[in-house]
Every structure is written in C-alpha cells, then in structure tokens.
PDB file of the backbone (N, CA, C, O) and the ligand in Angstrom, with CONECT records:
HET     ZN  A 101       1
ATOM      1  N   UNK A   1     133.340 104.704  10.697  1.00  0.00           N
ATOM      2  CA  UNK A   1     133.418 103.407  11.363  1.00  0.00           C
ATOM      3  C   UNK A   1     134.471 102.548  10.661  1.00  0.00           C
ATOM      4  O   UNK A   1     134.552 102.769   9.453  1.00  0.00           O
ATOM      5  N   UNK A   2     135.175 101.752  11.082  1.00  0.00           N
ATOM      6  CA  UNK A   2     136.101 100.891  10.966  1.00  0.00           C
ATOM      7  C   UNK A   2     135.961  99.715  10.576  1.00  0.00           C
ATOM      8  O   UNK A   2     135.210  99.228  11.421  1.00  0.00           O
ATOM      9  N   UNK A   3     136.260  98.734   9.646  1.00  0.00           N
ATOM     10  CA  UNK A   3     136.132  97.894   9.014  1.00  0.00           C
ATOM     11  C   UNK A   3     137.023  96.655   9.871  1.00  0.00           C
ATOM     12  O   UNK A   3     138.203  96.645  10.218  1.00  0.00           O
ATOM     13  N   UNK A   4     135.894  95.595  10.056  1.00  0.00           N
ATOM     14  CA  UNK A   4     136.393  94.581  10.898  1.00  0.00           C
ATOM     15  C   UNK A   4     135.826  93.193  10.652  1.00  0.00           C
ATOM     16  O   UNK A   4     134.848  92.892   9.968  1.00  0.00           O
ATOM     17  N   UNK A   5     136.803  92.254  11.487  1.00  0.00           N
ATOM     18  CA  UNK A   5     136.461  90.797  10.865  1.00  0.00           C
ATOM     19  C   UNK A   5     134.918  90.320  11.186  1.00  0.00           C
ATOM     20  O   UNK A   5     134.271  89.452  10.600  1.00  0.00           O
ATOM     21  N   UNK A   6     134.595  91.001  12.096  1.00  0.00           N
ATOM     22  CA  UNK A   6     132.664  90.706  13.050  1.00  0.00           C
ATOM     23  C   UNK A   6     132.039  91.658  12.188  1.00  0.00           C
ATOM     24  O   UNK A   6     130.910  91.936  12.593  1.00  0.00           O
ATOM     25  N   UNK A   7     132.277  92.090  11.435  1.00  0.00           N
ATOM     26  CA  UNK A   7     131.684  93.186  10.054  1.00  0.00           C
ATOM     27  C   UNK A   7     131.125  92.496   9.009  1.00  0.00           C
ATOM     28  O   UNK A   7     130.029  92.546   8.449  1.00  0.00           O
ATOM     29  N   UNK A   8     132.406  91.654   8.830  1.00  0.00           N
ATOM     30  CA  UNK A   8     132.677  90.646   7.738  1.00  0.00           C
ATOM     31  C   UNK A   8     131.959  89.272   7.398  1.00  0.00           C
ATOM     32  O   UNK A   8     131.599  88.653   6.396  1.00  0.00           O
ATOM     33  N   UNK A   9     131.944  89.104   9.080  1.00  0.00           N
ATOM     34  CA  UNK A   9     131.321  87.652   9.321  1.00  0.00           C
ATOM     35  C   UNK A   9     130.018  88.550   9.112  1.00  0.00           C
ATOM     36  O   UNK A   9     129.445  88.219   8.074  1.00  0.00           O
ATOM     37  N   UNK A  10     129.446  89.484   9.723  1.00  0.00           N
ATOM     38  CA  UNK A  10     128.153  90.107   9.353  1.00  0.00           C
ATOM     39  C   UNK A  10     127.651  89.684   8.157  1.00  0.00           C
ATOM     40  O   UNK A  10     126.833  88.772   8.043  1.00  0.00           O
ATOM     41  N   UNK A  11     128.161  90.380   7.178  1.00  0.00           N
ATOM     42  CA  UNK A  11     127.507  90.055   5.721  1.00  0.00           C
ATOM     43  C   UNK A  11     127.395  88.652   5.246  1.00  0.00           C
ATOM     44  O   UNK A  11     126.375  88.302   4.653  1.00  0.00           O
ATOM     45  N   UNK A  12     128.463  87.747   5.486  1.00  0.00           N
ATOM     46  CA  UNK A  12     128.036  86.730   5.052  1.00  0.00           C
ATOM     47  C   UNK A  12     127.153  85.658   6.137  1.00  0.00           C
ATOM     48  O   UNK A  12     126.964  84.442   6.100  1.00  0.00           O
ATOM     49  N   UNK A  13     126.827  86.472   6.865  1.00  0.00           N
ATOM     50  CA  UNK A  13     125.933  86.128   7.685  1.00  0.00           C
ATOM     51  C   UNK A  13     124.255  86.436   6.754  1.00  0.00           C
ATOM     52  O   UNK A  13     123.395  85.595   6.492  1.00  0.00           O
ATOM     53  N   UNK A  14     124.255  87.288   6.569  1.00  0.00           N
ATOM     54  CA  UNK A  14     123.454  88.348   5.251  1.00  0.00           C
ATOM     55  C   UNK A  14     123.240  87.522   4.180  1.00  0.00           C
ATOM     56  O   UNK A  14     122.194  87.313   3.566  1.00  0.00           O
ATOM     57  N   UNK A  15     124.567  86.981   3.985  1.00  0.00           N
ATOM     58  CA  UNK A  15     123.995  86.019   2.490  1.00  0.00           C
ATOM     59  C   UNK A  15     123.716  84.767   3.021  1.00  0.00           C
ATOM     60  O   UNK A  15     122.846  84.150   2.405  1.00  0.00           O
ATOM     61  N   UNK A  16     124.275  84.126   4.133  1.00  0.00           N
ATOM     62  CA  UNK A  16     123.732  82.795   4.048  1.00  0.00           C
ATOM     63  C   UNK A  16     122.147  82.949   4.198  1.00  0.00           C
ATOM     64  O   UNK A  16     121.371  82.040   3.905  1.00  0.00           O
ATOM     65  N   UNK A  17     121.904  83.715   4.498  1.00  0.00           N
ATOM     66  CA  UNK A  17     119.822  83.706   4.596  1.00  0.00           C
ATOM     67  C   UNK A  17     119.053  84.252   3.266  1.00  0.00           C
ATOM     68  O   UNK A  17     117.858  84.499   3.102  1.00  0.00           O
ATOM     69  N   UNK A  18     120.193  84.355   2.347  1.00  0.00           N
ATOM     70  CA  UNK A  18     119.717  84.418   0.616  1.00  0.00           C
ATOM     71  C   UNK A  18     120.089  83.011  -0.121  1.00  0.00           C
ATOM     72  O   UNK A  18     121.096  82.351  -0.376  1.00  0.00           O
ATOM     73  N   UNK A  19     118.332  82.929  -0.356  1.00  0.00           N
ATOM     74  CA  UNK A  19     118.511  82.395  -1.504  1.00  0.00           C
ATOM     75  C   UNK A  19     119.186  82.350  -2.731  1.00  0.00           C
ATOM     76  O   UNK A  19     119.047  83.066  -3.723  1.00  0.00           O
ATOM     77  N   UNK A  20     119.835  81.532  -2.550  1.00  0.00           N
ATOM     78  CA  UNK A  20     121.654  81.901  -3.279  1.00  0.00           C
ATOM     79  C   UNK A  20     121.770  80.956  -4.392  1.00  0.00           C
ATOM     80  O   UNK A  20     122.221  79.911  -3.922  1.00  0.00           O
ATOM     81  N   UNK A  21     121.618  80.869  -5.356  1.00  0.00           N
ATOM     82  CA  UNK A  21     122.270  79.362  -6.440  1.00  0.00           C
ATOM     83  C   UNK A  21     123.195  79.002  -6.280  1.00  0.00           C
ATOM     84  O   UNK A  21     124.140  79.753  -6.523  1.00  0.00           O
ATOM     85  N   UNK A  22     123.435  77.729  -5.811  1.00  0.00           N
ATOM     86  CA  UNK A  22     124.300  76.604  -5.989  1.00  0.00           C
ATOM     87  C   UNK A  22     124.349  76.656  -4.018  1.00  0.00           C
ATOM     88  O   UNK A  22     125.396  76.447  -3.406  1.00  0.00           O
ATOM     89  N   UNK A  23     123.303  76.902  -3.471  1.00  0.00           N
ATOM     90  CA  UNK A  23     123.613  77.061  -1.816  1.00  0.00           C
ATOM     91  C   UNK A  23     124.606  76.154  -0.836  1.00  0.00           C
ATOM     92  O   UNK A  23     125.263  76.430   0.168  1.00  0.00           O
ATOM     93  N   UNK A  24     124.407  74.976  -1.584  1.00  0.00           N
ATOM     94  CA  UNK A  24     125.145  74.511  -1.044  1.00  0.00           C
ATOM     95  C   UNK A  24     126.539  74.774  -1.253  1.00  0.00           C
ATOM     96  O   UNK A  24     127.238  75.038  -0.275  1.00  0.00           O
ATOM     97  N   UNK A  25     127.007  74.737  -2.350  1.00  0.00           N
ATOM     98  CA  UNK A  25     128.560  74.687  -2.157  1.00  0.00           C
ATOM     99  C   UNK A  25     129.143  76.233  -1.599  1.00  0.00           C
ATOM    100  O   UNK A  25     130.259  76.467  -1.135  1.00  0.00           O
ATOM    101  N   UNK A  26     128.139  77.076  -1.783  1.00  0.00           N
ATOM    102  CA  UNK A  26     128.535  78.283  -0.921  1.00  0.00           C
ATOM    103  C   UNK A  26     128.353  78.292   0.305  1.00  0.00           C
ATOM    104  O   UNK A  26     128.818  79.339   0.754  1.00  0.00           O
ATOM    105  N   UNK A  27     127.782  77.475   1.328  1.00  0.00           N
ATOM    106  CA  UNK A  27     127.716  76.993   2.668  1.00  0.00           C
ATOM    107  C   UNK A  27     129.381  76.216   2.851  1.00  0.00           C
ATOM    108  O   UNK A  27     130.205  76.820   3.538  1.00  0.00           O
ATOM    109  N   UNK A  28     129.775  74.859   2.188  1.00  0.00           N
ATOM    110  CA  UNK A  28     130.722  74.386   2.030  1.00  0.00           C
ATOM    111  C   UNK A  28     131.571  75.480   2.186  1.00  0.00           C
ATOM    112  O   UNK A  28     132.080  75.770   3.269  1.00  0.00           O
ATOM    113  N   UNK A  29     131.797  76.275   0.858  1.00  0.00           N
ATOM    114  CA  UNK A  29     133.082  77.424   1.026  1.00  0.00           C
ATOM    115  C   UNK A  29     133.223  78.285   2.372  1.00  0.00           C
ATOM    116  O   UNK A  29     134.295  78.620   2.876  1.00  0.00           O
ATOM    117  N   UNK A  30     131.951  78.577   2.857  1.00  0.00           N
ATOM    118  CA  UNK A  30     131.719  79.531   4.185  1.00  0.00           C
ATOM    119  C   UNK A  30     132.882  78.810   5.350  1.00  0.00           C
ATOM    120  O   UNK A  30     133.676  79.430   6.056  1.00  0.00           O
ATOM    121  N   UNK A  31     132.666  77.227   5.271  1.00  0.00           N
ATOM    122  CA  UNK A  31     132.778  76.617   6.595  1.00  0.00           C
ATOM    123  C   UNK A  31     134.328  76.644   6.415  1.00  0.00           C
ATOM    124  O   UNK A  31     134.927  76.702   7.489  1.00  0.00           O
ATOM    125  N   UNK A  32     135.062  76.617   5.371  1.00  0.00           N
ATOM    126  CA  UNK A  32     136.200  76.070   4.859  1.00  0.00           C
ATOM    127  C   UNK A  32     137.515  77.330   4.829  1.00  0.00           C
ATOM    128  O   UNK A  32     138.707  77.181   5.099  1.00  0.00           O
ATOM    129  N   UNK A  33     136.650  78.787   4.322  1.00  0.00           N
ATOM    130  CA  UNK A  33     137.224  79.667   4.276  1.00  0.00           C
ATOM    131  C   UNK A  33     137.754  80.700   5.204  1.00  0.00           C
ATOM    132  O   UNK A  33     137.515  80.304   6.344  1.00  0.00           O
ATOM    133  N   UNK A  34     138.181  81.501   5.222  1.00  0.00           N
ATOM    134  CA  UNK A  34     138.002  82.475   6.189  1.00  0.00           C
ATOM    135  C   UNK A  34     138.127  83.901   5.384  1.00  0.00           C
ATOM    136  O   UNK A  34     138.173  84.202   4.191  1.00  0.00           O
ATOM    137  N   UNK A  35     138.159  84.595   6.555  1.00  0.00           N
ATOM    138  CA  UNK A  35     138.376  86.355   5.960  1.00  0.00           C
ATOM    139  C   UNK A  35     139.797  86.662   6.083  1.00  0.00           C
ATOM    140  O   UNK A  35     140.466  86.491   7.103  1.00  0.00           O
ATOM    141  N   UNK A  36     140.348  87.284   4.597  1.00  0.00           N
ATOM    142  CA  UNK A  36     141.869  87.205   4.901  1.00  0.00           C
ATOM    143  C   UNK A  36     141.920  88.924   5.156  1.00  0.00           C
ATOM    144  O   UNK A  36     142.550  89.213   6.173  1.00  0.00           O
ATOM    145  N   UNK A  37     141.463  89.882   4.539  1.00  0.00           N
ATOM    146  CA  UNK A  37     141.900  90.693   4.215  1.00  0.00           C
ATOM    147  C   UNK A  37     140.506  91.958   4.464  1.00  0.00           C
ATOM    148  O   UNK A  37     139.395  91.723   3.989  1.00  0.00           O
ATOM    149  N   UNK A  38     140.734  93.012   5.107  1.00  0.00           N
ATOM    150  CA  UNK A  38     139.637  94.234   5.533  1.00  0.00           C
ATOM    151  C   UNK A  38     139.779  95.519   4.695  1.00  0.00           C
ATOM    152  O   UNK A  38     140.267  96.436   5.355  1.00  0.00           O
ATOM    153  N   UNK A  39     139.492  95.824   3.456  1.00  0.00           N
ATOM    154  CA  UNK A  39     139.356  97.364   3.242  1.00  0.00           C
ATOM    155  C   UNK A  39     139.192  98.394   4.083  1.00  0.00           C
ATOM    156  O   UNK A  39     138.169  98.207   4.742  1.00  0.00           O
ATOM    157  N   UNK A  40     139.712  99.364   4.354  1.00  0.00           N
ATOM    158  CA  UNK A  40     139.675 100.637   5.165  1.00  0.00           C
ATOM    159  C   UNK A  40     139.401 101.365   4.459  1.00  0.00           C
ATOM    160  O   UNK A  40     140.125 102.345   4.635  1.00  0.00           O
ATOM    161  N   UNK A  41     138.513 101.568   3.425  1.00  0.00           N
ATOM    162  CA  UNK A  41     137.992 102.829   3.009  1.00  0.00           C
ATOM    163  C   UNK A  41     137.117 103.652   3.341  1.00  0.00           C
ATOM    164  O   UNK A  41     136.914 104.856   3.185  1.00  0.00           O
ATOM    165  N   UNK A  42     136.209 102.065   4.246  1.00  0.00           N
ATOM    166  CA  UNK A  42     134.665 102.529   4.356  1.00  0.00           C
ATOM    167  C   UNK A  42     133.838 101.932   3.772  1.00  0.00           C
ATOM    168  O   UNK A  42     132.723 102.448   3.840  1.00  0.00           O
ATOM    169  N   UNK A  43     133.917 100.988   3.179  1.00  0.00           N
ATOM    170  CA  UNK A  43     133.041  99.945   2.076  1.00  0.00           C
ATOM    171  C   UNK A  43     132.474  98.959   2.942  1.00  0.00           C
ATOM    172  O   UNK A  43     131.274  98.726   3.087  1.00  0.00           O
ATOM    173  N   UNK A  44     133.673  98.265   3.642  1.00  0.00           N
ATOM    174  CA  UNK A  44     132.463  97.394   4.119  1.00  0.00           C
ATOM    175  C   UNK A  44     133.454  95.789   3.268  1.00  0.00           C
ATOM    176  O   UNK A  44     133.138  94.600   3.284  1.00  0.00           O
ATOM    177  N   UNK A  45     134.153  96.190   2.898  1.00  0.00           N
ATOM    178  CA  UNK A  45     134.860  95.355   1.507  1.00  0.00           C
ATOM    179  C   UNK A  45     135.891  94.430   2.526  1.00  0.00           C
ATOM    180  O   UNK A  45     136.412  94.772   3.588  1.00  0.00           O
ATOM    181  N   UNK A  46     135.982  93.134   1.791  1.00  0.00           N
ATOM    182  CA  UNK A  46     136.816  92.322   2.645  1.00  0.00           C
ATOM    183  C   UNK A  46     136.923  91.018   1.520  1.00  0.00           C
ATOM    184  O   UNK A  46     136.151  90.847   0.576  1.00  0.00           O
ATOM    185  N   UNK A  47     138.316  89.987   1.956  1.00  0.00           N
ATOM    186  CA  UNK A  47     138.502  89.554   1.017  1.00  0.00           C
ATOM    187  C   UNK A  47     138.189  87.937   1.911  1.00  0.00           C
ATOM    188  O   UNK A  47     138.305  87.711   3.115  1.00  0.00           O
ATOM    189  N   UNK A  48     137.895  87.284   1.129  1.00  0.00           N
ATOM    190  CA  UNK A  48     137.800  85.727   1.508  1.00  0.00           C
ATOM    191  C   UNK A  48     138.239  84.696   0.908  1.00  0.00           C
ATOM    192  O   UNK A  48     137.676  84.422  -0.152  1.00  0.00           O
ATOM    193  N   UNK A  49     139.244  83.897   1.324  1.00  0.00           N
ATOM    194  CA  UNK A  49     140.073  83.169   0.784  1.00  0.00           C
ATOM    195  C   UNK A  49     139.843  81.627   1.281  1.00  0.00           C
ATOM    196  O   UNK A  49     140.029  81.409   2.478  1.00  0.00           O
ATOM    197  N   UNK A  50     139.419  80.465   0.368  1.00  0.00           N
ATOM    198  CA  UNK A  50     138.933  79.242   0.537  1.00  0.00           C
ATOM    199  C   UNK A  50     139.776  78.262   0.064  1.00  0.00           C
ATOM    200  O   UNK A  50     139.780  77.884  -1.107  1.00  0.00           O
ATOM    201  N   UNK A  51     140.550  77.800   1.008  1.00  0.00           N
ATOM    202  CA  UNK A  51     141.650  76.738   0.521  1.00  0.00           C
ATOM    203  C   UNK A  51     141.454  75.575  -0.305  1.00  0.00           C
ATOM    204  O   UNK A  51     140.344  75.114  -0.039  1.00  0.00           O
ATOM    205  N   UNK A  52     142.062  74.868  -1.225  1.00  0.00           N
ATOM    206  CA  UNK A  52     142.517  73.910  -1.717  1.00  0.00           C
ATOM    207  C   UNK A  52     141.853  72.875  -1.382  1.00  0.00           C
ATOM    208  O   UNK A  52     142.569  72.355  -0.527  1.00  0.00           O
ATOM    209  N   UNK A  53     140.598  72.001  -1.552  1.00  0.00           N
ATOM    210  CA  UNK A  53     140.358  71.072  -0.850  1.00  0.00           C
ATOM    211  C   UNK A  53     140.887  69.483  -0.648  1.00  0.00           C
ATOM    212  O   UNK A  53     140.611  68.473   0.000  1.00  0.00           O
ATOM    213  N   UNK A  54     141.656  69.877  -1.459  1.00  0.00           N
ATOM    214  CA  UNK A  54     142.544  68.451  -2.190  1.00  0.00           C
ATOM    215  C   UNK A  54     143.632  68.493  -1.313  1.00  0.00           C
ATOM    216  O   UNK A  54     144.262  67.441  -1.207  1.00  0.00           O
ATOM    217  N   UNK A  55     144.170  69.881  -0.369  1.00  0.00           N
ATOM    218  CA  UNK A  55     145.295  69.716   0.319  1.00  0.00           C
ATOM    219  C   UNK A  55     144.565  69.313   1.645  1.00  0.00           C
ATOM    220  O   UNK A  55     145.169  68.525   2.373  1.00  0.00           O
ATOM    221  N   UNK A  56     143.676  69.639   1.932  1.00  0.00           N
ATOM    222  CA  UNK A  56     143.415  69.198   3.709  1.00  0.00           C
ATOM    223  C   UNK A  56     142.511  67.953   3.904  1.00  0.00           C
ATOM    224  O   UNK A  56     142.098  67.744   5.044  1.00  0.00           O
ATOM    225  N   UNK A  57     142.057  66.845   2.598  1.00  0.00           N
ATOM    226  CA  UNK A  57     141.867  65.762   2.678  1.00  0.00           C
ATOM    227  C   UNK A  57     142.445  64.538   2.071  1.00  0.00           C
ATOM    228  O   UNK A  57     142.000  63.431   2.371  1.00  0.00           O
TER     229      UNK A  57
HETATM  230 ZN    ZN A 101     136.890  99.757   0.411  1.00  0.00          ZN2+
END
C-alpha cells in the first residue's frame, strides 16, 4: 500500500484522541501545520512542518 497525505492526516487523527502532554499546544501545531513530505517505504512515515508563528501574525 502506498503512503499518502489521508494516511497522514489518519494518524494524527490517532493522536489527537491521546492523551498527549502539553495538548494543547499540539492541537495549536496540528491547525497551523501541514504534511510536507510522505515516505515510500511502507512505514506509514511522513514529515510535518509548522511555520513560524511570528511570521503570519
Ligand atoms: Zn519509511
């Protein structure tokens, strides 16, 4: 199977329903970030990149 961005959003779909430390600011990063980058190995692996918040306010 093929590694994709609705894969991606999957899992952190996965973590937002864990009890996570510091939840909030990892909600914050969720809304802010996106998925830049998909491993094709087969992992499941993907990269997420959360901009600068100082540049877009
Ligand atoms: Zn991989």
């Amino acid at each position: 199977m093929t590694n994709s961005t609705e894969k991606a959003h999957g899992w952190l779909e996965l973590l937002k329903q864990q009890a996570l430390p510091n939840y909030g600011d990892f909600i914050q990063q969720l809304a802010f970030g996106e998925v830049t980058d998909l491993c094709q190995c087969g992992c499941n692996g993907f990269d997420f990149f959360v901009p600068d918040p100082t540049r877009s306010f």
